[in-house]
C-alpha positions in Angstrom: -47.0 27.0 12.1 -44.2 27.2 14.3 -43.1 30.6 16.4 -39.2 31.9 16.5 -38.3 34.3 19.0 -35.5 36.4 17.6 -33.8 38.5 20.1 -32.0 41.4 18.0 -28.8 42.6 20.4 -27.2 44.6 17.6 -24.6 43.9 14.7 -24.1 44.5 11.3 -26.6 43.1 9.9 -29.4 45.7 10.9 -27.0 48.6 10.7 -27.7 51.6 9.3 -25.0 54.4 7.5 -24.5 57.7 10.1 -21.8 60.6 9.6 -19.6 57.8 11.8 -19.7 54.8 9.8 -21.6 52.1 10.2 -24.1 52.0 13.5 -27.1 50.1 14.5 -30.6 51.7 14.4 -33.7 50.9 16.4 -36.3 49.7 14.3 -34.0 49.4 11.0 -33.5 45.6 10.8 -37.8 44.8 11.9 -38.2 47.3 8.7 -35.6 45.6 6.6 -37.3 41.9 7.7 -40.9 43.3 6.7 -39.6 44.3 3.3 -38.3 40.8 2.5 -40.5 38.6 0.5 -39.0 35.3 1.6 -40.1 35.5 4.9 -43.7 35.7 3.4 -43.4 32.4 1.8 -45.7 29.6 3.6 -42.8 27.7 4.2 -41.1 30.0 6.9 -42.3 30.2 10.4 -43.8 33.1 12.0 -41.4 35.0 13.9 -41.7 38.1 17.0 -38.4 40.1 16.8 -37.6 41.7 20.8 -35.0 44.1 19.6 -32.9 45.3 22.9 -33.3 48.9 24.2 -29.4 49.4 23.2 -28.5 48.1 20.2 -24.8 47.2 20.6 -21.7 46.4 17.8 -20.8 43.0 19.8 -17.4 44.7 20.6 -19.3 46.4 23.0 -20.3 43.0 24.4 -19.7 42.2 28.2 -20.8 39.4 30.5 -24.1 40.8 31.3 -25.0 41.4 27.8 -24.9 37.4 27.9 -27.0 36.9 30.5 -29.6 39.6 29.2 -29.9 37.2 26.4 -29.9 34.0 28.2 -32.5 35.9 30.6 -34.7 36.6 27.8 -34.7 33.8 25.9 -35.2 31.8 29.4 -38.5 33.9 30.0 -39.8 32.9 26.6 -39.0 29.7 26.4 -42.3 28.2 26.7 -44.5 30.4 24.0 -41.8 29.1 21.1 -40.6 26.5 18.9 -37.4 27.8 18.4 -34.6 31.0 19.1 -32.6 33.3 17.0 -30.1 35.5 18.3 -29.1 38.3 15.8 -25.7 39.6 17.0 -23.0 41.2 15.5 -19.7 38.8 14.1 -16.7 40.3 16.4 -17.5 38.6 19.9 -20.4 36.1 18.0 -18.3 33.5 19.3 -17.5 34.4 22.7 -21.9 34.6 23.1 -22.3 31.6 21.1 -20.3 29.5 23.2 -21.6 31.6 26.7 -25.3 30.4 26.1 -24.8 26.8 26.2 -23.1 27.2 29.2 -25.9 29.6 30.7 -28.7 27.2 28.9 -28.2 24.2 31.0 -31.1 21.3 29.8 -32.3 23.2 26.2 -34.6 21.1 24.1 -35.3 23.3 21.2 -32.7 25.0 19.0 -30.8 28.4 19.8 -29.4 30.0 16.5 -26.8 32.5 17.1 -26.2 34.4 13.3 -25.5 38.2 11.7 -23.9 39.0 8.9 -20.5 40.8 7.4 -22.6 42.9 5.0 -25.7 45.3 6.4 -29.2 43.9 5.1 -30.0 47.0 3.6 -27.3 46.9 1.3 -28.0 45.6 -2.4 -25.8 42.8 -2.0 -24.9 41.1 1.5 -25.1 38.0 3.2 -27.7 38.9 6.0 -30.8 37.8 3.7 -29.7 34.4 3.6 -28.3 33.7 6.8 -31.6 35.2 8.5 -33.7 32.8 6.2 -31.9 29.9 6.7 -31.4 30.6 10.6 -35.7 30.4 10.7 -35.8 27.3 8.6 -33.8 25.8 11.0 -35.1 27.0 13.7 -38.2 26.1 13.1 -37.8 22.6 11.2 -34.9 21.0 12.9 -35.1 20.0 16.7 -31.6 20.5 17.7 -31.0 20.7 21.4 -28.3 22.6 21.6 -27.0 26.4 20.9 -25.6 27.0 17.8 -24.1 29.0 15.2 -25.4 29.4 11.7 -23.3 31.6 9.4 -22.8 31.1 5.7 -23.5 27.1 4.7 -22.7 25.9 8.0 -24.6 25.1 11.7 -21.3 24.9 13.8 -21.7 24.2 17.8 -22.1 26.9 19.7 -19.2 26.3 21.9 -16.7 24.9 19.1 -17.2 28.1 17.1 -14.4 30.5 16.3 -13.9 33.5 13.7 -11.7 33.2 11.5 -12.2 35.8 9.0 -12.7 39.5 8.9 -14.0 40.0 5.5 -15.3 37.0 4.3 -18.6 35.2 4.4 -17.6 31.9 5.4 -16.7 33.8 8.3 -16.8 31.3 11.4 -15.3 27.3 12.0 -15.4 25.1 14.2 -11.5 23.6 13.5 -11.5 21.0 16.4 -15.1 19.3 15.7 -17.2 18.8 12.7 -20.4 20.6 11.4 -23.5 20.0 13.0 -25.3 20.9 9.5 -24.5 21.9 6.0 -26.7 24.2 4.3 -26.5 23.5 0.2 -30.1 22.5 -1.9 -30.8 20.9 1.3 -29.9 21.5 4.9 -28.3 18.9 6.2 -28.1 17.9 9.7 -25.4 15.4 11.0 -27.5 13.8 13.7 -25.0 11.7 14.9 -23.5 14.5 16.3 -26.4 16.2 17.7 -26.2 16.1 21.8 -29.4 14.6 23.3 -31.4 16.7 25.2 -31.2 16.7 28.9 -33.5 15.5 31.5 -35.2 17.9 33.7 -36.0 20.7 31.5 -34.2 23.9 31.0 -32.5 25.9 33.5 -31.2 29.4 33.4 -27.7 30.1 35.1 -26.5 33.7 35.9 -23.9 35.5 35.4 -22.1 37.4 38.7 -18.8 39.1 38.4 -15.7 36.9 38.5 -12.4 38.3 37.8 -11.1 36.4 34.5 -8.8 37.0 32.0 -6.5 36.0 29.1 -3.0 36.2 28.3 -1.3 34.8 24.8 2.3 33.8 25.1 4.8 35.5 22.8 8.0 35.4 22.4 10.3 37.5 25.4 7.4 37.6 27.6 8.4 38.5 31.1 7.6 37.4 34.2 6.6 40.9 35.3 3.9 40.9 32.6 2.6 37.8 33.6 2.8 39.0 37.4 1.1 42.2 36.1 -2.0 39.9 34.5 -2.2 37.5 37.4 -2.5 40.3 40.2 -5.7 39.9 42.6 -8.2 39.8 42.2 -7.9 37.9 39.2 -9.5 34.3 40.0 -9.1 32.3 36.6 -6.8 32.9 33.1 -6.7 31.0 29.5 -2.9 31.1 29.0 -2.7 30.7 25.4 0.3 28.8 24.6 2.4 27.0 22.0 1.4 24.5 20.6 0.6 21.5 22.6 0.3 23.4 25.6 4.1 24.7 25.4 6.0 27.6 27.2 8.9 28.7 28.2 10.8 26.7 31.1 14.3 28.3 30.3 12.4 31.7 31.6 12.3 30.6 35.5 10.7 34.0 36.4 7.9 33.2 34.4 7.3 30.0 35.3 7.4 31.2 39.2 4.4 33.6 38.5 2.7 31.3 37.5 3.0 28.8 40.4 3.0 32.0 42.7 -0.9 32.4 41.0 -1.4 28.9 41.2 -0.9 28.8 44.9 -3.4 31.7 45.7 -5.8 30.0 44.0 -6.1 31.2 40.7 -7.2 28.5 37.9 -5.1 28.6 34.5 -6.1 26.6 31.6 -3.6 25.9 28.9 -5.3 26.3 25.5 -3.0 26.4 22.1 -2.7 29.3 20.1 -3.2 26.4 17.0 -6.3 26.7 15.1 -6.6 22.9 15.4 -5.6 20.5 17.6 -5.3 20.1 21.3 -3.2 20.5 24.7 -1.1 17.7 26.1 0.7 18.8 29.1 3.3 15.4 29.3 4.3 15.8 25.5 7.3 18.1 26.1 9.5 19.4 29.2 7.9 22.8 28.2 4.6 21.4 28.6 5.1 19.3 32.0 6.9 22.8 33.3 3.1 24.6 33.5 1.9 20.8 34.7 3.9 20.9 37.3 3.2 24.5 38.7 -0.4 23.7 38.6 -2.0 24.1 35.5 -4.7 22.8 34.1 -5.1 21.1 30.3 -7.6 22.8 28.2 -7.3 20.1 25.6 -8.9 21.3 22.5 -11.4 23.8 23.9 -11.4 27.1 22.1 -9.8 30.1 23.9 -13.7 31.8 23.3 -15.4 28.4 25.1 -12.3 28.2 27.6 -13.5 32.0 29.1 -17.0 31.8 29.1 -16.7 28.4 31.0 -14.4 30.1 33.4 -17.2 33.0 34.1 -19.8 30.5 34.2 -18.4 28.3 36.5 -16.8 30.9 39.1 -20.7 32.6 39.0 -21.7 29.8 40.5 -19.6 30.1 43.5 -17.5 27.4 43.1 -14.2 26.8 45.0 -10.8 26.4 42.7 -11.1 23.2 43.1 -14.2 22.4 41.8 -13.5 25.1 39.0 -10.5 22.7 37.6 -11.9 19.9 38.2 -15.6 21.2 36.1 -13.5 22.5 33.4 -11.6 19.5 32.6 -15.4 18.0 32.2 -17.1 17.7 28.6 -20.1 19.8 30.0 -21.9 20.9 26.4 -19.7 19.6 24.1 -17.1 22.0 24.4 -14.2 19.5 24.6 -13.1 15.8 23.7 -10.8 14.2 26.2 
């Protein structure tokens, strides 16, 4: 029988009702798990559940919280077939995509899932996403980190949300499924990355200054000087577009290339749901080209942060920074 490591950080789906609202409760979801009989059924794996000393709603999330998870999952990696991380949906994409940059070499599957509905309410969506989460887990060798959240497995790193309220919750606009879930589960193989030689290794997380700023209409240069003030060392500008901004705003444009030139990396990702940055399309695209930035092509503004904490923990110069995240290191990007 195979073994699952589920590392419960918090989340809906094992939340509890308080005089607050909604909150998670130690212990709850473990209970909830033990009362269902599907998970009794020969066919599902046997599973250990390490539920985290704080329980968090993922808004609480913060770069460490990643590399608890990484950390733990790194330290069990030999006693189990497979990993589920249980995590709440708000920043499920921002973790998603942070773990296959910290889980450099993975040859089993990590499953990233939650719910929009609490499991201990009548109806919800937790009960199936759990079971099918195991299954896969435990059936379906896939080397990578992913995301498995209504009837799809999406790539870790390609993931987005792009619903509040409903269960098919998550895409992954700029690449296809890596599995459908229907009477069967069905796993585009094809698309599966092959697993890399030397094993698995663990990458940390330190504390780099990064950040994000979406263009809008009438931004000001002083906002943008405001964002890109030291120590900030990397940014995904979220533009228009293909990569677009706006060259008639020369004050703008001078932060920027002011940033630029103290060493601060800028990736141009598109505020589109689909689609992907090219910096020579338009004179509003070659403007940021020119002052030094760097294309994001179709990475999502989620993969496009993580990648930016990941690499500068490492210790790498600028250089190497820009040059790393114009690389196709998990499967984040096409180029």
């Amino acid at each position: 029988m195979s073994r699952i490591y589920i590392a419960y950080t918090g989340g809906t789906i094992g939340m509890k009702l308080t005089d607050h609202g909604w909150a998670p409760a130690p212990g709850f979801l473990a209970e909830q798990m033990a009362a269902m009989s599907e998970l009794c059924h020969p066919s599902m794996p046997e599973y250990v559940i390490d539920e985290f000393d704080v329980l968090l709603d993922s808004s609480n999330m913060i770069p460490a919280d990643w590399a608890r998870i990484a950390s733990s999952i790194a330290a069990n990696y030999d006693g189990y077939d497979g990993f589920v991380v249980i995590h709440g949906t708000d920043t499920m994409a921002y973790t998603a995509s942070a773990l296959a940059f910290l889980l450099e070499g993975l040859d089993k599957p990590v499953i990233v899932t939650g719910s929009q509905i609490p499991l201990c309410e009548v109806r919800n969506d937790g009960r199936s996403n759990i079971v099918t989460s195991l299954l896969v887990a435990a059936t379906q060798p896939i080397p990578e980190v992913t995301l498995c959240f209504g009837d799809r497995l999406l790539r870790g790193c390609r993931s987005v949300k792009v619903s509040a309220t409903g269960f098919d919750a998550f895409d992954s606009p700029n690449h296809p499924p890596l599995g459908k879930v229907g009477v069967d589960i069905e796993i585009a193989w094809p698309l599966v990355r092959k697993p890399s030689p030397g094993g698995l290794k663990l990458h940390g997380i330190g504390h780099p200054v990064v950040g994000a700023l979406r263009l809008f209409p009438g931004i000001t240069a002083e906002l943008a000087r405001n964002v890109l003030q030291p120590p900030i060392q990397g940014l995904v500008l979220e533009a228009y577009g293909v990569g677009n901004a706006p060259e008639r705003n020369p004050g703008f444009i001078a932060a920027i290339r002011d940033a630029i030139e103290r060493g601060v990396v800028i990736v141009d990702c598109t505020q589109c749901l689909r689609g992907s940055v090219d910096l020579g399309d338009y004179a509003t695209g070659s403007v940021l080209a020119r002052a030094g930035v760097i294309s994001g092509f179709d990475m999502t503004a989620e993969a496009a942060l993580t990648k930016l904490v990941h690499l500068f923990s490492r210790g790498l110069s600028p250089d190497e920074v820009k040059s790393q995240m114009q690389l196709d290191l998990r499967g984040e990007l096409t180029r």
